[in-house]
C-alpha positions in Angstrom: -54.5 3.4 -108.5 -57.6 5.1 -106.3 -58.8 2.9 -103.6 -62.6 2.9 -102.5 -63.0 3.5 -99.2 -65.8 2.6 -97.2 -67.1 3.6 -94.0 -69.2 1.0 -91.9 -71.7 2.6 -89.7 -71.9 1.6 -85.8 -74.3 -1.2 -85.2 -76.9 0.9 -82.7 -76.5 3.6 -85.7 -76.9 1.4 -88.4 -80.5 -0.3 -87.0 -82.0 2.8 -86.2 -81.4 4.0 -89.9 -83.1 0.7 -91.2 -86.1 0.1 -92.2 -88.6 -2.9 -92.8 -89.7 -3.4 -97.1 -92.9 -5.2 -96.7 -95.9 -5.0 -99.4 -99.0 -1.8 -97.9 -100.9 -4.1 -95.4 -104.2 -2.3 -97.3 -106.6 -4.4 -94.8 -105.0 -3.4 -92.5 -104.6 0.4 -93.3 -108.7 0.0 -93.9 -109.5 -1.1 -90.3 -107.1 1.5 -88.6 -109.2 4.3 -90.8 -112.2 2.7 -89.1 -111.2 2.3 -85.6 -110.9 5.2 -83.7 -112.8 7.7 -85.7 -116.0 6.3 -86.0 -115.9 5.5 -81.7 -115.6 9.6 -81.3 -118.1 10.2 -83.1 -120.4 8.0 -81.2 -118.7 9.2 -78.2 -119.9 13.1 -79.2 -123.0 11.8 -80.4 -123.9 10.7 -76.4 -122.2 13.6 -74.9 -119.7 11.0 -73.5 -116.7 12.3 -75.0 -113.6 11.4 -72.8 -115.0 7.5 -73.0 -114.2 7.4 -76.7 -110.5 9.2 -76.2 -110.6 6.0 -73.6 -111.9 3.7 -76.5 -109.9 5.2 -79.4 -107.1 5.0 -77.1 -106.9 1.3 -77.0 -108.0 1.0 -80.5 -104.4 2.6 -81.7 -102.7 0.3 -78.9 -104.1 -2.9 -80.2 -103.4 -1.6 -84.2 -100.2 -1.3 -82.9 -100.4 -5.3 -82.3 -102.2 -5.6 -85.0 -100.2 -7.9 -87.4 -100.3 -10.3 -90.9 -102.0 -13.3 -90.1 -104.8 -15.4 -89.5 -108.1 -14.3 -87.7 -107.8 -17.2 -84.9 -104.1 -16.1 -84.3 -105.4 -12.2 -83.7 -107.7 -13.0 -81.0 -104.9 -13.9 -78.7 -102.4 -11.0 -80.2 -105.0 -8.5 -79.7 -107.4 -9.8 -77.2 -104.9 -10.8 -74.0 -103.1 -7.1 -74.3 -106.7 -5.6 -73.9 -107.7 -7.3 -71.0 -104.6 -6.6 -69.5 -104.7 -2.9 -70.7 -108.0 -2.3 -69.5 -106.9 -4.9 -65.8 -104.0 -1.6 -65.8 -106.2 0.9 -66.5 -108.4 -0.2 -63.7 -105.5 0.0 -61.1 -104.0 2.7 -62.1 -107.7 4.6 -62.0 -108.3 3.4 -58.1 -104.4 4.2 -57.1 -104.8 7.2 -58.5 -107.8 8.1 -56.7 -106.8 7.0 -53.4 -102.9 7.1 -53.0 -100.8 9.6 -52.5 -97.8 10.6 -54.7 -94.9 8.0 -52.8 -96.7 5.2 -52.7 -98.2 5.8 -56.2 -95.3 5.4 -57.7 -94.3 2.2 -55.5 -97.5 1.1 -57.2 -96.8 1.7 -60.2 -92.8 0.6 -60.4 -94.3 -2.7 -58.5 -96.7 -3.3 -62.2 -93.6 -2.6 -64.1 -91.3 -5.5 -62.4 -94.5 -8.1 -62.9 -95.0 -6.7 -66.3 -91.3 -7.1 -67.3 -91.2 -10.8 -65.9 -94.2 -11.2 -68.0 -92.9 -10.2 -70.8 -89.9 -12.4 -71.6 -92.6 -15.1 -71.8 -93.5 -14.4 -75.6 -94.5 -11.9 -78.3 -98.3 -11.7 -77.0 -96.9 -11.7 -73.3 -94.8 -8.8 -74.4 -97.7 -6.7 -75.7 -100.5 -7.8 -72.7 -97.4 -6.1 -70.2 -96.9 -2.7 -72.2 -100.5 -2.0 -72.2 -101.0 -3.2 -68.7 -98.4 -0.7 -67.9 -99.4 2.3 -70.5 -102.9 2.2 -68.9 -102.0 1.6 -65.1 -100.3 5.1 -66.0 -103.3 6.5 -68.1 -105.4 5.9 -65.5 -103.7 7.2 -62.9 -103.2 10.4 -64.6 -105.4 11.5 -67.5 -108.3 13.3 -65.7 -111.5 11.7 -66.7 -115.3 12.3 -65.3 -115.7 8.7 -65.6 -115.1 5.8 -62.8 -112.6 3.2 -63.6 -115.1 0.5 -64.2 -115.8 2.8 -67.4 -112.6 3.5 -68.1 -111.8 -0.2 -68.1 -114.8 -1.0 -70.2 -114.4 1.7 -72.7 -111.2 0.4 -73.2 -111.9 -2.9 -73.8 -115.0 -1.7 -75.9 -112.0 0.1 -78.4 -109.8 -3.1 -78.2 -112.9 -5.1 -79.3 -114.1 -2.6 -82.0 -110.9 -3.1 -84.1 -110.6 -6.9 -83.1 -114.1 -7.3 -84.7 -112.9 -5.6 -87.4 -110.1 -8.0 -87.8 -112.5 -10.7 -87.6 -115.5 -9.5 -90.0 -113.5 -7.6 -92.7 -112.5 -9.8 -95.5 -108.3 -9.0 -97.0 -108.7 -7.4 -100.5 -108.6 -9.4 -103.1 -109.7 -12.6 -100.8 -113.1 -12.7 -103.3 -111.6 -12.2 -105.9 -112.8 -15.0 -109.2 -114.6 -17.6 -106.8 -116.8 -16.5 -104.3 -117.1 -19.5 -102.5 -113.8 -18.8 -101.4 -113.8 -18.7 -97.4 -112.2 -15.5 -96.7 -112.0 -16.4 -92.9 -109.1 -18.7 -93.5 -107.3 -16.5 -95.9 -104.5 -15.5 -93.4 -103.8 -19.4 -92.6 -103.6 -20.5 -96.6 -101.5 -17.6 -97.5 -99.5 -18.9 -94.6 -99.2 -22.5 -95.2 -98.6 -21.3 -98.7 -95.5 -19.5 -97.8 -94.5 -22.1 -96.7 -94.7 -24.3 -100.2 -92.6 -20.9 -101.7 -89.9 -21.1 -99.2 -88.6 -25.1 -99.5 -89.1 -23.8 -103.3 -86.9 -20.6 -102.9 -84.6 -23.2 -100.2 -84.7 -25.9 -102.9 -83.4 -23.3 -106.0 -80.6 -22.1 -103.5 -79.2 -25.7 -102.8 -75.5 -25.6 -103.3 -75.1 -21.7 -103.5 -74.0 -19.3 -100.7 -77.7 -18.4 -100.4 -78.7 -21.8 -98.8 -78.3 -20.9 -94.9 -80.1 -17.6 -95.5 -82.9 -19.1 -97.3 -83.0 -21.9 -94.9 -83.9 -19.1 -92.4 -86.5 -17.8 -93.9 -87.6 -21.6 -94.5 -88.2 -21.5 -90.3 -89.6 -18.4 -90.5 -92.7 -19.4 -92.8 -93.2 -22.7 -90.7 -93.0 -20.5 -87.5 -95.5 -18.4 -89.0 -97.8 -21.0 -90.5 -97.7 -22.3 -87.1 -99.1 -19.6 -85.1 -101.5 -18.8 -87.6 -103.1 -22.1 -87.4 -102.7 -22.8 -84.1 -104.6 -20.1 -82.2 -107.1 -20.3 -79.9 -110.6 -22.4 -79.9 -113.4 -23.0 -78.6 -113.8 -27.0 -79.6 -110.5 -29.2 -79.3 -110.2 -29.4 -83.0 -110.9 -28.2 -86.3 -114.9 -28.1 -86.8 -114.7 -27.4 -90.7 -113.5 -29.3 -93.9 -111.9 -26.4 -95.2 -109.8 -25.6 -91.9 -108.9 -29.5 -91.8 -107.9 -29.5 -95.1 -105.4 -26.4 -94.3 -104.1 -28.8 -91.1 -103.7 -31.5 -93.3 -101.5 -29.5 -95.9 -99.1 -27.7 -93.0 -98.7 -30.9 -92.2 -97.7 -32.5 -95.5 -95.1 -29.7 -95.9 -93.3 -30.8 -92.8 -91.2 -33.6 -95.0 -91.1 -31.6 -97.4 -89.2 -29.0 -95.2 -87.3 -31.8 -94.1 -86.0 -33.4 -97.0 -84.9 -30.1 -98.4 -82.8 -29.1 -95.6 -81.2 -32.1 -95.8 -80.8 -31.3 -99.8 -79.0 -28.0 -98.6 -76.8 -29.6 -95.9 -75.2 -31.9 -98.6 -74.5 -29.1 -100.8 -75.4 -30.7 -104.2 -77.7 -28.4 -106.8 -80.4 -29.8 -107.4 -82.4 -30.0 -111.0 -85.2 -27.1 -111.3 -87.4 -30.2 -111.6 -87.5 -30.4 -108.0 -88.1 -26.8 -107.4 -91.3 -27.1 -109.5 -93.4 -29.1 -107.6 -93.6 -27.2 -104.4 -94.2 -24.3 -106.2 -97.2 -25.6 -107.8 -98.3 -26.6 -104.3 -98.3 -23.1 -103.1 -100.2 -21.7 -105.8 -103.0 -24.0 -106.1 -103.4 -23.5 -102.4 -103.7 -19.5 -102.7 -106.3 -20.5 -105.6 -108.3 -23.5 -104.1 -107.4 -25.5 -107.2 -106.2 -28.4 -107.6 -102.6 -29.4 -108.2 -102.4 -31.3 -111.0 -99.3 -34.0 -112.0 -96.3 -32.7 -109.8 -93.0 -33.4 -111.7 -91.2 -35.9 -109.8 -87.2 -35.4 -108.4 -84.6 -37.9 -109.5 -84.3 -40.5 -106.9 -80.2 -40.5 -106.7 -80.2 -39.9 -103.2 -81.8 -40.4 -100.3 -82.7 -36.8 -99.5 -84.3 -36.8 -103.0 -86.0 -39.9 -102.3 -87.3 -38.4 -99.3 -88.5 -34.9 -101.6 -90.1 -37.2 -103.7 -92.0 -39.4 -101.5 -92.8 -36.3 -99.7 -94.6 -34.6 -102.6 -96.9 -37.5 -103.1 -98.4 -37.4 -99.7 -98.9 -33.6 -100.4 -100.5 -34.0 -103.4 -102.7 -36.7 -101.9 -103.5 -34.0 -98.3 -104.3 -31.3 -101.2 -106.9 -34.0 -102.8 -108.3 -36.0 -99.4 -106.8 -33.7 -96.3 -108.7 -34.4 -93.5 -106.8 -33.2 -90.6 -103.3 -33.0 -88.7 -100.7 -32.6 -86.3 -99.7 -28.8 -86.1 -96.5 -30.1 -84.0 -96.5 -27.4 -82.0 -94.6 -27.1 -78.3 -96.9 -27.6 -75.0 -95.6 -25.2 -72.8 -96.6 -25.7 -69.7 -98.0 -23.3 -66.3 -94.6 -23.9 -64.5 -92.2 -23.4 -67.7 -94.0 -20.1 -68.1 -93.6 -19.4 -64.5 -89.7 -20.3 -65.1 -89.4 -18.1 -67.8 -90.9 -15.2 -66.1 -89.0 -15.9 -63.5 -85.9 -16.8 -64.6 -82.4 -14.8 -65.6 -84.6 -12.9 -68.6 -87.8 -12.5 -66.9 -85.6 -11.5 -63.9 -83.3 -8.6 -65.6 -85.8 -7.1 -68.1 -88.4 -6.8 -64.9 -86.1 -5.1 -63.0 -85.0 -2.8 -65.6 -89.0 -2.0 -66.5 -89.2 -1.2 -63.2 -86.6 0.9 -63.4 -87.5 3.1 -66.2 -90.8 2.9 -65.2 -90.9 3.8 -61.5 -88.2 6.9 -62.0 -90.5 8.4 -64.9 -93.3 7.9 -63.0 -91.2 9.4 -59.4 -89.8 12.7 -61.6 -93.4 12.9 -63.4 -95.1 13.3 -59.8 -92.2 15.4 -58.5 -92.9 17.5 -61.7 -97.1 17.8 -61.7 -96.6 18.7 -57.8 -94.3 21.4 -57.6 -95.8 23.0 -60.7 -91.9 23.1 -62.1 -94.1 24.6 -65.3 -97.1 25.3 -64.4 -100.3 23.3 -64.0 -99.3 20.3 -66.1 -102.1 17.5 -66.2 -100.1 15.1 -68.3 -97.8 13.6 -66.2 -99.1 10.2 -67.2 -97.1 10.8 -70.4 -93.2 10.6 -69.1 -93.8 6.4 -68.1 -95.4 5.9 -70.5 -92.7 7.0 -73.1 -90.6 4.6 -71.0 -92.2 1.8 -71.1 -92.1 1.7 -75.0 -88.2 3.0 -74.8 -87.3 0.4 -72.6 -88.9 -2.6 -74.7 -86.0 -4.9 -76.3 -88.2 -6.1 -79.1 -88.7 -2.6 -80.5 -84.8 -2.4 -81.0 -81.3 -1.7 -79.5 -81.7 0.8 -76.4 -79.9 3.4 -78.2 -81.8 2.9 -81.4 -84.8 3.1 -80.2 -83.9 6.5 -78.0 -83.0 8.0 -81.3 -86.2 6.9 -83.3 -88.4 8.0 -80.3 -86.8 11.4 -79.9 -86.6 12.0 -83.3 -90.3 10.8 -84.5 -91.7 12.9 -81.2 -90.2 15.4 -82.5 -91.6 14.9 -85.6 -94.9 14.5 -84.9 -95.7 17.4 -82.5 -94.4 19.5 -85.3 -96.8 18.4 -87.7 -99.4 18.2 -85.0 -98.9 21.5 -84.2 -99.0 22.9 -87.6 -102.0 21.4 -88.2 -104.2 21.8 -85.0 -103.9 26.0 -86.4 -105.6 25.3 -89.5 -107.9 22.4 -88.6 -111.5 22.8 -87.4 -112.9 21.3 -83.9 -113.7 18.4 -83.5 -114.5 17.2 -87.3 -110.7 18.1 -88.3 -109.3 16.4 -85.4 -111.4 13.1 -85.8 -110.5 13.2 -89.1 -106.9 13.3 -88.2 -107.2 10.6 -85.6 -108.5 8.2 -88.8 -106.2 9.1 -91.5 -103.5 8.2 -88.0 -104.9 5.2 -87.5 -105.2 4.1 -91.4 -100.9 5.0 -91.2 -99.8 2.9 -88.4 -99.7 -0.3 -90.3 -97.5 1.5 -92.7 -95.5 3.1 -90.3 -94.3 0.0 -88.0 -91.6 -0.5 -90.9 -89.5 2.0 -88.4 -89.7 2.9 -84.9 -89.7 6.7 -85.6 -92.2 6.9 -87.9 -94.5 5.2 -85.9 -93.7 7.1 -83.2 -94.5 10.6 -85.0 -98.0 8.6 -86.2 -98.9 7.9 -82.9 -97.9 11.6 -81.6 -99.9 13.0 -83.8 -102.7 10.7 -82.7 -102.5 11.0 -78.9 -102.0 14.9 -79.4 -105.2 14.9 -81.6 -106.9 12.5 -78.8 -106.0 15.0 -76.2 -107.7 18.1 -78.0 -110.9 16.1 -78.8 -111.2 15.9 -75.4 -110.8 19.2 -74.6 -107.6 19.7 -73.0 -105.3 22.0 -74.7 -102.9 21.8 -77.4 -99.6 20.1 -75.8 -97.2 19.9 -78.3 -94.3 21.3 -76.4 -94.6 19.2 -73.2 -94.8 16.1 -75.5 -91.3 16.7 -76.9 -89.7 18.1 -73.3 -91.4 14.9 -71.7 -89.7 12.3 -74.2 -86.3 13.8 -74.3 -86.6 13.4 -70.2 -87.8 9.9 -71.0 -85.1 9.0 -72.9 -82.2 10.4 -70.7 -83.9 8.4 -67.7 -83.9 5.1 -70.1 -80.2 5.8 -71.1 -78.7 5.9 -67.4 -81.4 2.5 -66.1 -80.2 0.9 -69.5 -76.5 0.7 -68.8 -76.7 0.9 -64.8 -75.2 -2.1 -63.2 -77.6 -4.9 -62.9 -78.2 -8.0 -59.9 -76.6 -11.1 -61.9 -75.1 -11.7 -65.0 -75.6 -9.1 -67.9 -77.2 -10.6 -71.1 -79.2 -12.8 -69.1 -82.2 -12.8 -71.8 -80.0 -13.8 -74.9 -78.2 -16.4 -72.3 -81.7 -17.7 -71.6 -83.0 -18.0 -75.0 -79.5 -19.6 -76.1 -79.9 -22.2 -73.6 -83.6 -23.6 -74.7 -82.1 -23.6 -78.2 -79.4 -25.7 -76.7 -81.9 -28.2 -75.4 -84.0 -28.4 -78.1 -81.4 -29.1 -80.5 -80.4 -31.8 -77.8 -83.7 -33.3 -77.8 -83.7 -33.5 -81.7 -80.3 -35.3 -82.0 -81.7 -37.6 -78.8 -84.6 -38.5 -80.6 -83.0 -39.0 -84.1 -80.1 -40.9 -82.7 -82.4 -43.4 -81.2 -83.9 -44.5 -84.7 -87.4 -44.3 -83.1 -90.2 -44.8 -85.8 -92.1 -42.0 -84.3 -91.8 -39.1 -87.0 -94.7 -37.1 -85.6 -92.7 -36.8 -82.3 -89.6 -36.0 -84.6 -91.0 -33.9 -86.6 -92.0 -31.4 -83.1 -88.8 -31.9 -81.8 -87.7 -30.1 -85.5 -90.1 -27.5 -85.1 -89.5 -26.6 -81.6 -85.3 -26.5 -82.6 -85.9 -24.0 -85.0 -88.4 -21.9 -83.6 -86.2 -21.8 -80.3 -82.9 -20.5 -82.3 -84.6 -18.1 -84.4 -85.8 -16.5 -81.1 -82.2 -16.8 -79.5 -80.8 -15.5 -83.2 -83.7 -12.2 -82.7 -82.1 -11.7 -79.5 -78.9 -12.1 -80.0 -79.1 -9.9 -83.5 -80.8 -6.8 -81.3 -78.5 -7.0 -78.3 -75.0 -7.5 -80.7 -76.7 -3.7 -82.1 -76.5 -2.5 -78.5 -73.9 0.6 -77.4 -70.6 -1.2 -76.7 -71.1 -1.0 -73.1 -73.5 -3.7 -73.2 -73.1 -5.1 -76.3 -69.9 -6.7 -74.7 -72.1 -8.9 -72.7 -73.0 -11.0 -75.4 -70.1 -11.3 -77.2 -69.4 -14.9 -79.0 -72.7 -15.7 -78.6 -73.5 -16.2 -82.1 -71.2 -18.4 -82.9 -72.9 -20.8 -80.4 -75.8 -20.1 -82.0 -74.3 -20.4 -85.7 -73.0 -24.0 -84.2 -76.5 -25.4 -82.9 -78.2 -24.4 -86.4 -75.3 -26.7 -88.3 -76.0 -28.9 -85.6 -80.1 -29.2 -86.2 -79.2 -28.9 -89.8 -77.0 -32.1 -89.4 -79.3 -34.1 -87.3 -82.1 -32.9 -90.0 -79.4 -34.9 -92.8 -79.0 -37.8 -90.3 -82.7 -38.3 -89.9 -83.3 -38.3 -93.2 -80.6 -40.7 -94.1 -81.7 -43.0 -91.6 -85.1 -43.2 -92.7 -83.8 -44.3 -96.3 -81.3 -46.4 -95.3 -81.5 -47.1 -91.6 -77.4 -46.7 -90.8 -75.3 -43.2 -90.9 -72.6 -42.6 -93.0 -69.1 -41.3 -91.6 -69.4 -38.3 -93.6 -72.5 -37.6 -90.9 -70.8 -39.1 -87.8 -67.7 -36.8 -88.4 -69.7 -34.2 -88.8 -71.5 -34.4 -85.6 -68.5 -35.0 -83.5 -66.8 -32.3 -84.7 -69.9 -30.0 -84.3 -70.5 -30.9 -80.5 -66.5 -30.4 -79.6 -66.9 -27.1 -80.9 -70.1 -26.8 -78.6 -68.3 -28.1 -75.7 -65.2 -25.7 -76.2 -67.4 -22.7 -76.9 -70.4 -23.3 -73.9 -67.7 -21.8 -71.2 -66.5 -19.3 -72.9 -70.1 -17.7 -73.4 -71.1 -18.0 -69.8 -73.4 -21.3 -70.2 -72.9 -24.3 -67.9 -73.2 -27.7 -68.9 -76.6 -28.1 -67.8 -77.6 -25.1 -69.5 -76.3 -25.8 -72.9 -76.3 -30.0 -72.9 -74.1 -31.8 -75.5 -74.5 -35.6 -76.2 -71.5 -37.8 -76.1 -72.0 -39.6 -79.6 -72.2 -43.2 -79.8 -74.1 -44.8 -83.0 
C-alpha cells in the first residue's frame, strides 16, 4: 500500500509563487497604451524631452494605482498620490540642488519616517507616501535641464493625463444595446451589483462548509460598493437621478446582506427560491431593467422573514430609489493623526526610514566615490526600497524574491531589445505597449516589476542617457540585501505592532455592534454602519494578519495566535448579525443566541492576553439581556 506524500511549501515561498486570476482589465490595458506614449511624443514635438520622461513617469506611477472601480473613487486613488508625488518631487529637486550629500540623505530618510506614518492610514494614504518618496528621490537625482516647479508640474500634468483618461473613456461593452446607458456610473452598478451576486452565491452556500468563505467575499463586495460610491464631490449629495437611484439600491441590499448572514449563522439550507431573487436584482441592475415579480422565501423563520421583507424594499428602490445612506465610517482629523501616529504608523515609519535613508546613504557614498564610474542613477537604489519595503505589496521575503527576480527579468528583455529597436519611435513604442501591460501584470509582484523595468529603462534612453541595464540589476540586488537586514533588525516597541493595531479597531467595532444591538435601539441606519464598519475593520486586520503570518519565521512569530482572535470577533459580528435579526422579528433572544455569545466573549477574554492586547485595546462586554 503506496502512500502519497505531499510537500507543503513555506508560507513567504508559497505567496511569492501565487498569483491573482482576475478577468483582462481591457479599459484599463487601453488607457495605459495611451498614457505615456502619446506625452513623449508631444514632449519631442516641443523639444522638451526630459518633461515628458517627468510626465510619462507619473503616468506609469498612477497606472500602477490605477484599479476596478468607479470614476468618483479614482480621483482620490489617483489624484492624492500625484500631488504628493509631484509635493516629493519638488523637495527632492531643491535638496538636491542646494544640500550636500549628509544632510541629503537626513532629508530624505526624514520624508520616509512621515511617509511611513502616513501610510498605515489607508490604501490611498499608502500610495500618496510611495510616490511622495519615489519622486523626493527622482528629483534629487535624475539630472534634468528643468527647475523643479516644472518637474512638479510635468508630473502632475502625467498624473492628470491618465486620470482624464479614467474619467472620459467609457469600459467596453458599457454601450453596448442601450445607448442611453450612462457609462459614467458603470464602475458603481457593476459594484452594487456584486453585491446582489454575493448574498446570492452566500445564500446557495448556507449550510455547507463554503458559508464563512462566501460570507467573506459577501464583505468584500459591500467594502467595494462602498468606496466606489462614496468618493469625493463637489455638492454634499448626489446631483443626478441615476446616481441616486444607485444610493438607493446599495442601500436596499444592506438587509439583504443582513438577513442572509443570519441565514448562514443558523446553518439551515435554504430553498434555491431564495437564491433567485437577489440574483435577478443584480442582473437587471447591470441591464437598467426592471426586475420583474421576485420569487418570495418561505417565511419559517425569522431570518427568512427578514430575506423576504428585505427583497420587497429592493424591488420597490429598483422601481422609485431616490437616494440613501452609504453607512460609511466618519473618520475623523485626530483618529487619522492616531493612526499615523500610533504602534503601526510608528513601526512601519521607522522601518521606511530605514530602508529608505541607508539606500539613499550607500547610493551617495556610491555616485561620489565613482565605486564604478560616473553613475548618474543613484536615485534608483531608494527608490527600489521604498516599493521592497511596502507590506501591502506582500511578505518582506516575497516581495525581495519577486523584485530581484522580475528586475532581472526585465533588463534582460530590455536589453535585448534596445539592440534591435530604433530611436526614439521604437522606444516610445515600448513605453506604450509597457503601459497597456501593467494592468495585467499587478496579478504578481514580479511581473510587474519586469514591466515597469522595461519601462523606466526605455524612459531613460528616450531621454538620452545610456542604456543601464546592468546597474538596474546590481542596484536592486543591493536594495534588497539593505531591505532584508532593516526588515528583521530589532525594532523600538512591540513587533507586529500594525496587525496589533488593526486587530484592536476590529475589536472595537465589533464592540460597538453588539452595544448597539444589545440595546434593542430602533435605529437600523445607525446599526446598519456599525455592521459595515465591523466588517470592513476585520477584513483589513484579516489582510494584515494573512501577509505578516507569510512572513520569514523570524518575524512571523510576532503575530502568532492572532487569527484566532480574529476568527473569534467574525463569529462574534456574525452572532450579533443573528441576534439583531432575531430581535427585530421577535423582539427577545433565544438561549441558543445568549450561549452563544457568552461563550464567544470568554474565549475573547482568555485569548486578548495571550496575543499582546490589553483590555482597553480589545473591549469585551459583560452580557446581560
Amino acid at each position: 500500500m503506496s502512500r502519497r506524500v505531499t510537500l507543503a511549501l513555506p508560507p513567504w515561498l508559497a505567496h511569492a509563487l501565487r498569483a491573482q486570476r482576475e478577468p483582462v482589465p481591457w479599459s484599463a490595458v487601453v488607457r495605459g497604451a495611451l498614457a505615456g506614449g502619446p506625452l513623449l511624443i508631444l514632449a519631442l514635438a516641443l523639444g522638451r524631452v526630459w518633461l515628458g520622461v517627468v510626465a510619462a513617469i507619473a503616468a506609469m506611477l498612477a497606472g500602477i494605482n490605477d484599479r476596478p472601480g468607479s470614476r468618483r473613487a479614482s480621483v482620490r486613488r489617483l489624484g492624492v498620490p500625484a500631488l504628493a508625488g509631484s509635493l516629493g518631487l519638488l523637495v527632492g529637486t531643491y535638496a538636491g540642488e542646494h544640500v550636500g550629500a549628509v544632510a541629503l540623505t537626513l532629508v530624505l530618510t526624514g520624508l520616509g519616517l512621515v511617509a511611513g506614518g502616513i501610510s498605515a492610514v489607508g490604501p490611498v494614504a499608502s500610495g500618496a507616501g510611495t510616490q511622495l518618496l519615489v519622486a523626493s528621490a527622482i528629483g534629487a537625482g535624475m539630472p534634468l535641464p528643468a527647475p523643479g516647479w516644472q518637474r512638479a508640474l510635468a508630473f502632475l500634468v502625467g498624473a492628470g493625463w491618465l486620470l482624464a483618461l479614467r474619467l472620459v473613456l467609457p469600459t467596453p461593452g458599457a454601450l453596448a444595446g442601450d445607448f442611453r446607458f450612462d457609462f459614467r456610473f458603470d464602475g458603481e452598478r457593476d459594484a452594487v451589483a456584486g453585491v446582489y451576486d454575493a448574498v446570492a452565491d452566500l445564500l446557495d452556500a448556507v449550510g455547507t462548509e463554503h458559508a464563512t468563505v462566501r460570507r467573506a467575499a459577501l464583505t468584500a463586495a459591500l467594502d467595494h460598493a462602498q468606496d466606489a460610491l462614496a468618493g469625493p464631490r463637489l455638492r454634499r449629495y448626489a446631483s443626478s437621478a441615476a446616481e441616486r437611484r444607485l444610493h438607493a439600491q446599495y442601500a436596499a441590499a444592506l438587509p439583504l446582506a443582513e438577513a442572509a448572514t443570519a441565514l448562514a449563522w443558523a446553518g439551515e439550507a435554504v430553498s434555491g427560491r431564495a437564491c433567485e431573487g437577489p440574483r435577478r436584482l443584480a442582473s437587471a441592475l447591470r441591464g437598467g431593467t426592471h426586475t420583474g415579480p421576485l420569487p418570495a422565501p418561505h417565511r419559517s423563520a425569522p431570518a427568512l422573514r427578514a430575506l423576504d421583507d428585505a427583497l420587497l424594499r429592493a424591488a420597490e428602490a429598483f422601481d422609485r430609489g431616490e437616494g440613501g445612506d452609504l453607512h460609511t465610517r466618519r473618520r475623523t482629523a485626530r483618529g487619522l493623526l492616531r493612526t499615523a501616529f500610533g504602534a503601526a504608523g510608528r513601526e512601519y515609519g521607522i522601518r521606511v526610514a530605514l530602508c529608505f535613508g541607508t539606500g539613499a546613504a550607500f547610493a551617495q557614498a556610491q555616485y561620489h566615490s565613482h565605486w564604478y564610474g560616473q553613475h548618474t542613477h543613484w536615485y534608483w537604489l531608494p527608490v527600489t526600497a521604498v516599493f521592497l519595503v511596502k507590506p501591502d505589496l506582500g511578505p518582506l521575503a516575497s516581495r525581495v524574491l519577486c523584485r530581484a527576480a522580475g528586475t532581472v527579468l526585465g533588463a534582460l528583455v530590455f536589453a535585448a531589445l534596445a539592440a534591435v529597436l530604433p530611436r526614439p519611435g521604437g522606444l516610445i513604442a515600448l513605453v506604450a505597449v509597457g503601459g497597456a501591460l501593467i494592468p495585467v501584470a499587478t496579478r504578481h509582484f514580479a511581473a510587474q516589476t519586469a514591466v515597469v523595468t522595461v519601462l523606466v529603462l526605455a524612459l531613460v534612453m528616450v531621454g538620452g542617457e545610456p542604456q543601464a541595464s546592468v546597474s538596474r540589476i546590481g542596484e536592486t540586488l543591493l536594495a534588497c540585501v539593505i531591505v532584508l537586514v532593516v526588515g528583521h533588525l530589532p525594532m523600538p516597541g512591540e513587533r507586529g505592532g500594525g496587525v496589533r493595531a488593526r486587530l484592536a479597531a476590529a475589536g472595537g467595532a465589533a464592540h460597538a455592534y453588539l452595544v448597539h444591538v444589545l440595546s434593542e435601539c430602533d435605529d437600523r441606519a445607525a446599526r446598519w454602519t456599525l455592521r459595515r464598519e465591523a466588517y470592513r475593520t476585520l477584513a483589513e486586520a484579516r489582510t494584515a494578519i494573512a501577509l505578516a503570518a507569510a512572513e520569514l519565521p523570524a518575524l512571523a512569530r510576532h503575530t502568532e495566535g492572532t487569527d484566532e482572535v480574529a476568527a473569534l470577533l467574525e463569529r462574534l459580528v456574525d452572532t450579533t448579525t443573528a441576534c439583531a435579526v432575531h430581535l427585530d422579528d421577535t423582539g427577545r433572544l433565544m438561549p441558543q443566541h445568549t450561549e452563544r455569545l457568552t461563550e464567544l466573549l470568554g474565549e475573547l477574554a482568555a485569548r486578548r492576553e495571550r496575543v499582546g492586547l490589553r483590555a482597553r485595546e480589545l473591549p469585551v462586554l459583560p452580557l446581560a439581556v
